[in-house]
Residue frames as qw, qx, qy, qz and C-alpha x, y, z in Angstrom:
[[0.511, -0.526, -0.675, 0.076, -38.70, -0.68, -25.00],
 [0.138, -0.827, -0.042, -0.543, -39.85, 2.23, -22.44],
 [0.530, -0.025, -0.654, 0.540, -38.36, 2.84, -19.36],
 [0.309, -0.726, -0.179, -0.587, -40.97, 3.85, -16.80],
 [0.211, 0.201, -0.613, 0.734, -39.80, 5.44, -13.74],
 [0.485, -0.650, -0.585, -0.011, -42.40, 4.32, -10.39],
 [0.582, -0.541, -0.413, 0.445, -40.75, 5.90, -7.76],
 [0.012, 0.990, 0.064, 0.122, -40.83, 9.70, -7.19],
 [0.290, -0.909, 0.154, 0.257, -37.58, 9.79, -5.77],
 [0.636, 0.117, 0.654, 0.392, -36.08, 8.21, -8.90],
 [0.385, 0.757, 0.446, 0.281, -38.14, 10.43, -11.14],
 [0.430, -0.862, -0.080, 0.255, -36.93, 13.24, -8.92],
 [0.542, -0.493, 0.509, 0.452, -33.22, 12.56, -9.23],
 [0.654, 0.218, 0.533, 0.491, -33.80, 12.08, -13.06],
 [0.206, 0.906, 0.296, 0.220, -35.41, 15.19, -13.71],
 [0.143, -0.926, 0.304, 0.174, -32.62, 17.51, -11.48],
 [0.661, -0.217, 0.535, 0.479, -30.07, 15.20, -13.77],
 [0.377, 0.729, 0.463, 0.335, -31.84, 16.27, -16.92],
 [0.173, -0.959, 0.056, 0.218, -31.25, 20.20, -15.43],
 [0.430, -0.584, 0.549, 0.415, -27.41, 19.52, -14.37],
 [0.503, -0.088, 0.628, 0.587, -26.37, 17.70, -18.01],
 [0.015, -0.486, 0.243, 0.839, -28.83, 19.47, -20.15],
 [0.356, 0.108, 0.924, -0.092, -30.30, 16.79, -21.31],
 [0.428, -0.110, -0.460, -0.770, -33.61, 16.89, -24.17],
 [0.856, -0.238, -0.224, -0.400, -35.29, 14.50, -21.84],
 [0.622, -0.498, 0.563, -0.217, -34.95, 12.33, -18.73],
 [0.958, 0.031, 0.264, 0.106, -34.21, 9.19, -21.07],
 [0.458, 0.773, -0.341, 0.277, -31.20, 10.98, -22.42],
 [0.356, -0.755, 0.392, -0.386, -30.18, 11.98, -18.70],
 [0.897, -0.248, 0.272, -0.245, -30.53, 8.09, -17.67],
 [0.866, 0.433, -0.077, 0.240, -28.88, 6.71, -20.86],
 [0.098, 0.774, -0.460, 0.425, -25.47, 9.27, -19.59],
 [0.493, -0.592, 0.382, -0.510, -25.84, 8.38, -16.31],
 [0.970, 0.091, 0.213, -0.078, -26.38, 4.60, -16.96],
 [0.880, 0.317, -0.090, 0.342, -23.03, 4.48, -19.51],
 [0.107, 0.739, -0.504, 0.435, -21.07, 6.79, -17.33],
 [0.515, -0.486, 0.608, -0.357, -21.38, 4.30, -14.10],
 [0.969, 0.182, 0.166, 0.020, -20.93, 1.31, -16.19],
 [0.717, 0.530, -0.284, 0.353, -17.46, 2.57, -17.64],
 [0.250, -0.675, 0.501, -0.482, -16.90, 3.85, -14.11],
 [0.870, -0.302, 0.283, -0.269, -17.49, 0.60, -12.64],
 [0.924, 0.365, -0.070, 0.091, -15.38, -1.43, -15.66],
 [0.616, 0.544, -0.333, 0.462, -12.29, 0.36, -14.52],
 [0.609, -0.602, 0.402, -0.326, -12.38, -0.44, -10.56],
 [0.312, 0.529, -0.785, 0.078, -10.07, -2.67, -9.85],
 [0.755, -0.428, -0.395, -0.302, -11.16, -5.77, -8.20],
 [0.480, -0.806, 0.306, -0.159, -9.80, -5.82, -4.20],
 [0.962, -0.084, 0.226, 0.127, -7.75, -8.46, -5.25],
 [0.672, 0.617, 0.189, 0.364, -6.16, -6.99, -7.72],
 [0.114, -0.921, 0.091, -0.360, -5.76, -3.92, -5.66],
 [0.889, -0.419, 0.163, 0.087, -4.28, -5.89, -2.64],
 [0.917, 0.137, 0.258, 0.270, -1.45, -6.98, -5.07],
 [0.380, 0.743, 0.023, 0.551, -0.80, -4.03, -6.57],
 [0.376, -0.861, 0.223, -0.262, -0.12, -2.56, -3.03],
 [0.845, -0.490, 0.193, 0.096, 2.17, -5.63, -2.41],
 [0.802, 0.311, 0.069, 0.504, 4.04, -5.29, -4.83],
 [0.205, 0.806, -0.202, 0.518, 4.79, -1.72, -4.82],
 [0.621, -0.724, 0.251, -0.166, 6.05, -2.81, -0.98],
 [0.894, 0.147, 0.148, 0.395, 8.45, -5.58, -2.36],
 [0.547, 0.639, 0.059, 0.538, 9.72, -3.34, -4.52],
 [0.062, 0.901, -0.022, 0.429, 10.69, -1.40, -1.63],
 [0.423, 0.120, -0.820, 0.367, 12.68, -4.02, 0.22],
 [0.599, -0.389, -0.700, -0.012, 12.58, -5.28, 3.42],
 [0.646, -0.736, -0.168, -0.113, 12.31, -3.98, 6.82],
 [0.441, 0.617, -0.475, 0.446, 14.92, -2.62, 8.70],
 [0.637, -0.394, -0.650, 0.129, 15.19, -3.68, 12.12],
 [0.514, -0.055, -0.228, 0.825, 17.69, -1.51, 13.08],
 [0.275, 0.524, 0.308, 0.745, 15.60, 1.66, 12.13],
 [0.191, -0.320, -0.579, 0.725, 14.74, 4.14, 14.60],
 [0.081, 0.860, 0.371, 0.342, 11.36, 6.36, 13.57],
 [0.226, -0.953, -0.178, 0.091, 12.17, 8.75, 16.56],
 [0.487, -0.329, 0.335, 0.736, 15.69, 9.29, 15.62],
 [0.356, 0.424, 0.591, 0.587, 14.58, 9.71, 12.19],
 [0.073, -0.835, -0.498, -0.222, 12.09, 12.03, 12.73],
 [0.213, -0.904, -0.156, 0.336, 13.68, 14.08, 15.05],
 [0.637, -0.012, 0.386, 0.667, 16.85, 14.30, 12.57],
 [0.338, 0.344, 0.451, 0.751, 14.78, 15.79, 9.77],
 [0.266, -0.931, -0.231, -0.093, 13.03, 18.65, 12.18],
 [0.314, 0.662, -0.230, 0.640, 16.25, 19.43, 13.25],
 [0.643, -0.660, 0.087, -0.380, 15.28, 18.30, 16.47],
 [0.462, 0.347, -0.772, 0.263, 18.86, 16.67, 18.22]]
């Protein structure tokens, strides 16, 4: 089945894709383009997923110190007493 492009700035964008990859034709270009942002899309994590992954890697770095002082810290490892 054809894929006909209506919109000039669609047709646009396919043709200066065709240029950039080299393409034989703008239904090559599309086909790329089309299975490169599908496998790009398949391997985003959903925010959930992401979320989790970020808590964990905090866990995993214990808890909170109360005690801690940033400006001590900081001024420690400048060398600032």
């Amino acid at each position: 089945m054809p894929l006909f492009i209506r919109d000039d700035a669609v047709d646009a964008l396919a043709s200066e894709l065709q240029k950039a990859l080299k393409t034989p034709s703008k239904t090559a270009a599309v086909r790329q383009a089309l299975a490169n942002e599908l496998a790009r899309s398949r391997q985003k994590l959903p925010l959930r997923q992401r979320i989790a992954k970020s808590q964990a890697m905090a866990a995993a770095i214990g808890e909170v110190d109360p005690d801690f002082d940033l400006k001590a810290f900081s001024d420690e490892m400048w060398g600032d007493d």
